[in-house]
ZAKE-669508 format. One record per residue (C-alpha): residue number from 1; x, y, z. Coordinates in Angstrom, 2 decimals. Last residue first. Layout:
% ZAKE-669508
SITE     k         u         v         w
SITE   NUM         X         Y         Z
...
This chain:
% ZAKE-669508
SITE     k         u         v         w
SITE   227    -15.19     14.00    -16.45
SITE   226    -12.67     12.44    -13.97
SITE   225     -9.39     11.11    -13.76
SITE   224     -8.08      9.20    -10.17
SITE   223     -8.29      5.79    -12.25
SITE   222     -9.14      2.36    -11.14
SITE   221    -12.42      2.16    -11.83
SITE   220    -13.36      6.40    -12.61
SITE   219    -15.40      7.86    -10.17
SITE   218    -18.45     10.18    -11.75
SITE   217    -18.87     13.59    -11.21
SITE   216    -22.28     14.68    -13.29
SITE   215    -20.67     18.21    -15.63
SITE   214    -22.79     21.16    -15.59
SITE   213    -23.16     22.69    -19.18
SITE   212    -21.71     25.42    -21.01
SITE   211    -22.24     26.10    -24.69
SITE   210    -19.34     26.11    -27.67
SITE   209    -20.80     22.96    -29.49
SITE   208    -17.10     21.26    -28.20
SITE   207    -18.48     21.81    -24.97
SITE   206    -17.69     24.27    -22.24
SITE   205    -16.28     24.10    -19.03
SITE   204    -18.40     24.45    -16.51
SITE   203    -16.96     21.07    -14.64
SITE   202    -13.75     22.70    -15.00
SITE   201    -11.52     19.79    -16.25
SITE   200    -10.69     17.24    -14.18
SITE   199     -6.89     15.69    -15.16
SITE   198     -5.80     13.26    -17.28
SITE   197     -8.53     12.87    -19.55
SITE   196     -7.72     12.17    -23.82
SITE   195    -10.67     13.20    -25.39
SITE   194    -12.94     11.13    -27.46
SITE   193    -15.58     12.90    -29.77
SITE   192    -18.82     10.58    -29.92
SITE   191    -21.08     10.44    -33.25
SITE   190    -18.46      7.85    -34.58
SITE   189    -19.56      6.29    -31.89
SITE   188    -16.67      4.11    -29.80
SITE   187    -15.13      0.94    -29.53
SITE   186    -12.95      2.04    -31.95
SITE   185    -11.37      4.61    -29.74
SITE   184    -10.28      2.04    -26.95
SITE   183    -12.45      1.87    -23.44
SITE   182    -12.40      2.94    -20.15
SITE   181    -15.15      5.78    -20.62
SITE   180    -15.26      8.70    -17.85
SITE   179    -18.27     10.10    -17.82
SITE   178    -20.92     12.23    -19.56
SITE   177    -24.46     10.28    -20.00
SITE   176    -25.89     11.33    -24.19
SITE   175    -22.15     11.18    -24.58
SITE   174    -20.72     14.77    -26.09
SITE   173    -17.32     14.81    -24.80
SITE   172    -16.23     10.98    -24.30
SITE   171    -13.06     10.91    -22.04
SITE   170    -10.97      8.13    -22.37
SITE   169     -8.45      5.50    -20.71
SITE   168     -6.31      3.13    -22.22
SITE   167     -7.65     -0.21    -20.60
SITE   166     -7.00     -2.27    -17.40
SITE   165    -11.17     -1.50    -16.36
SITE   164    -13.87     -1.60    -18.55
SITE   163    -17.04      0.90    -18.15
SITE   162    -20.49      1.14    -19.06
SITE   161    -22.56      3.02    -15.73
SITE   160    -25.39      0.71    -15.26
SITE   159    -25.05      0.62    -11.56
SITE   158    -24.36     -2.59    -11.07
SITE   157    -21.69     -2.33    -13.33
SITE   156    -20.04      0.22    -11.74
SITE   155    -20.41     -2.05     -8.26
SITE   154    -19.32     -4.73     -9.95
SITE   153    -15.89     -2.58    -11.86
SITE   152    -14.91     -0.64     -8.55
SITE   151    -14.98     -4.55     -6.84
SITE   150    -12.78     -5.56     -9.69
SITE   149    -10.46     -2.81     -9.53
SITE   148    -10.18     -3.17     -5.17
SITE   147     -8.94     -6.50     -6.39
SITE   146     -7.01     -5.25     -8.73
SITE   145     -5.25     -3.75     -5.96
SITE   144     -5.28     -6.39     -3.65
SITE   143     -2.90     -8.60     -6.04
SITE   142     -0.80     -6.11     -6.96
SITE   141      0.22     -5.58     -3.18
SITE   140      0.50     -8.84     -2.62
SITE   139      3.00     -9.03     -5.26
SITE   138      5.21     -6.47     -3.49
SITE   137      4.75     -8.11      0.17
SITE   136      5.82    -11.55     -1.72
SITE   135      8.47     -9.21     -2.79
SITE   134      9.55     -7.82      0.38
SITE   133      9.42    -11.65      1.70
SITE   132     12.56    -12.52     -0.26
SITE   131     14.85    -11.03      2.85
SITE   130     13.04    -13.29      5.00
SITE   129     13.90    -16.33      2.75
SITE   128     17.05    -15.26      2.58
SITE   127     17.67    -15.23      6.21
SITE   126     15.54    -19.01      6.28
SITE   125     18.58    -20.11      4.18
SITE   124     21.47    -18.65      6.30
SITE   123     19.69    -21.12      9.27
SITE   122     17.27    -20.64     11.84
SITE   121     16.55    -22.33     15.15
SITE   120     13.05    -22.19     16.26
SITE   119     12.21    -21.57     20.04
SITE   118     11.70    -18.06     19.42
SITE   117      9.69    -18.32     15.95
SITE   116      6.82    -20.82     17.42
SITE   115      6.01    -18.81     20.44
SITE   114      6.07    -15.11     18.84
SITE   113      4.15    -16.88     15.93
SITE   112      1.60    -18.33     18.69
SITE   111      0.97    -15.91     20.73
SITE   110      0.54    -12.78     17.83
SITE   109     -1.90    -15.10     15.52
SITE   108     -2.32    -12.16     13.49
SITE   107     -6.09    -11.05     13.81
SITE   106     -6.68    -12.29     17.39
SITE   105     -3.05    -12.26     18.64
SITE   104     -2.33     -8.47     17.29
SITE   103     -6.17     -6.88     18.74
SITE   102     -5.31     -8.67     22.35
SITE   101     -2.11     -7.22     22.41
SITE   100     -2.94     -3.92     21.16
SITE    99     -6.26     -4.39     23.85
SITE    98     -3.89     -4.82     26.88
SITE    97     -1.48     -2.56     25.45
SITE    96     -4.18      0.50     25.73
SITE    95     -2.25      3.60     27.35
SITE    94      1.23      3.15     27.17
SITE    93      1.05      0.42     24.68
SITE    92     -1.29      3.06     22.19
SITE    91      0.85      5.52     23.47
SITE    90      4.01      3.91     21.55
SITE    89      2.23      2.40     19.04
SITE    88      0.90      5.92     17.35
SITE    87     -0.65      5.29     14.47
SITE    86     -4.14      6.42     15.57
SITE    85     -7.73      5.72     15.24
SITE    84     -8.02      2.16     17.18
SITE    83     -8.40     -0.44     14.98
SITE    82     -7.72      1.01     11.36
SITE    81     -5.40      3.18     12.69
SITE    80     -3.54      0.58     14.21
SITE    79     -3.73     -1.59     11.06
SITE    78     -2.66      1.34      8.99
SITE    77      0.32      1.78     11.01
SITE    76      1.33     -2.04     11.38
SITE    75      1.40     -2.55      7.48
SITE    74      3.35      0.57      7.44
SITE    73      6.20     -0.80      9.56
SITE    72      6.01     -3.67      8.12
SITE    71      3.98     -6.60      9.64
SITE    70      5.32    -10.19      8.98
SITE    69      3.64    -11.51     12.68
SITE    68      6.69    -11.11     14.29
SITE    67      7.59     -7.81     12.75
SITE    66      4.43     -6.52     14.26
SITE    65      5.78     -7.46     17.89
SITE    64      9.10     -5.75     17.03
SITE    63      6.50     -2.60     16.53
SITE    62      5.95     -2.80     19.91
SITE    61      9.16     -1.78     20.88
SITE    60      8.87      1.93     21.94
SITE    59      6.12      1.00     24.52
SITE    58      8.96     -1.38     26.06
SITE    57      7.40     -1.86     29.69
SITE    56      3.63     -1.85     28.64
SITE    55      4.32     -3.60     25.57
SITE    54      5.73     -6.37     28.15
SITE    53      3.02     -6.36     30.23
SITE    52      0.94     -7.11     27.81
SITE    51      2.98     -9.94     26.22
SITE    50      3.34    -11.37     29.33
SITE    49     -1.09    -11.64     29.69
SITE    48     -1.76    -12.22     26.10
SITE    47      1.24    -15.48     26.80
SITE    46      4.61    -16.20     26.00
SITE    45      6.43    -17.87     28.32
SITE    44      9.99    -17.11     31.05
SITE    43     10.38    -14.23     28.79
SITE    42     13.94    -13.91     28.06
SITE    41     13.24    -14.28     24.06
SITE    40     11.45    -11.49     24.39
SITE    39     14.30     -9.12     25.86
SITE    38     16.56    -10.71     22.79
SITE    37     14.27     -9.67     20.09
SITE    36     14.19     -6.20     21.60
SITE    35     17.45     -5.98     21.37
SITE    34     17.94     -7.27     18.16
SITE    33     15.34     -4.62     16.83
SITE    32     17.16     -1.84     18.14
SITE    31     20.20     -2.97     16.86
SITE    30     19.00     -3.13     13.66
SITE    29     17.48      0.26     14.09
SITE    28     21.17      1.77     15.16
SITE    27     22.80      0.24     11.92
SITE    26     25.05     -2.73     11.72
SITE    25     25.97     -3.70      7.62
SITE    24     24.77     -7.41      6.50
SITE    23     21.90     -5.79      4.62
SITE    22     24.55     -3.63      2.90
SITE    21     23.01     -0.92      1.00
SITE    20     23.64      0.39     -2.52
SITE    19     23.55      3.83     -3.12
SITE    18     21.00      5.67     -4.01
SITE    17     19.82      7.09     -7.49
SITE    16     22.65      5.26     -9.23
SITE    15     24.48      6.65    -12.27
SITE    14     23.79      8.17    -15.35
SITE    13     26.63      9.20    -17.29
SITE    12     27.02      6.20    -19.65
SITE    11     23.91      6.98    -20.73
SITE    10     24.53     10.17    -21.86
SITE     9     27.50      9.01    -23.38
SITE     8     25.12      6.80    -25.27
SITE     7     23.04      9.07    -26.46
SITE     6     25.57     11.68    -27.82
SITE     5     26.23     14.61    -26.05
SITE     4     24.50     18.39    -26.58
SITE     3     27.14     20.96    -26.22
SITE     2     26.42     23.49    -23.68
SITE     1     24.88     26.91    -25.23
């Protein structure tokens, strides 16, 4: 049997998951990127119309467009699929790139940000800035996610199904309505047996009286666990 180390030479051990990257450092994306940048910034103006055409010329590019308007990569994807069924950019400006275009400008502003961003001269301050936005993106993130919690939590309550979201989640066994309970232990019956619920159970599963009953599916606020 291998000798068990101490904490702290355990910790000691543990080094990074991945390795740090250079932002600064060329890769063949970044140059992708750069050359699109520089085959819009030849457009004689920016209009639906030139921007068309030039999705239509540099299907492979369009997600340089997205990047305009502070789309990731992912952002971009589930808009596209949201709009038009796919997440495919490069047959969507093969095949569509009038309506892309027109789709980008009217929810993103595509004209003008393309417009005001290539005549603007940036500094190593706006860089950083840029670099920052991953976390704004992060914090959005939260943000929308709660959210989608609070409109879980109206609708729940409009319902009449009890339920509190941003708590320690429980199951309640015997309930006179089974489902899942976002509440603390003392909040509950005596009468009532919480249960821990981190996954769904068989819904015949039996009851702490020993007898088998159907279980009503009910979504959890902000939870994937069911009762």
């Amino acid at each position: 049997m291998p000798d068990i180390p101490a904490f702290d030479e355990y910790v000691r051990s543990l080094g990074r998951l991945t390795a740090h990257i250079d932002p600064t450092a060329a890769s063949p994306a970044a140059a992708d990127i750069k050359e699109a940048a520089t085959s819009l910034a030849a457009l004689s103006e920016i209009t639906e119309g030139t921007l068309t055409a030039w999705a239509a010329d540099h299907p492979s590019w369009v997600n340089v467009l997205g990047l305009a308007v502070g789309l990731s990569q992912e952002k971009l994807k589930n808009t596209l699929k949201h709009h038009f069924d796919t997440t495919g950019w490069v047959t969507l400006a093969r095949t569509r790139p009038a309506d892309l275009v027109r789709m980008l400008d009217a929810d993103f502003d595509l004209v003008r940000l393309v417009t005001v961003q290539r005549e603007r001269p940036y500094d190593f301050g706006d860089v950083l800035v840029a670099r920052a936005g991953t976390r704004q993106t992060a914090s959005r993130a939260g943000a929308s996610g709660r959210k989608v919690e609070d409109e879980i939590e109206a609708i729940a309550h409009d319902l009449g199904l009890p339920c509190q979201t941003r708590t320690r989640f429980m199951a309640v066994i015997d309930a006179p309505h089974p489902a899942i309970w976002l509440s603390q232990r003392a909040s509950m019956p005596r009468s009532w047996s919480p249960r821990r619920a981190s996954t769904r159970p068989d819904r015949n599963s039996p009851t702490q009286s020993g007898k088998s009953r159907k279980w009503p599916t009910y979504a959890c606020p902000a939870s994937s666990s069911w009762l």
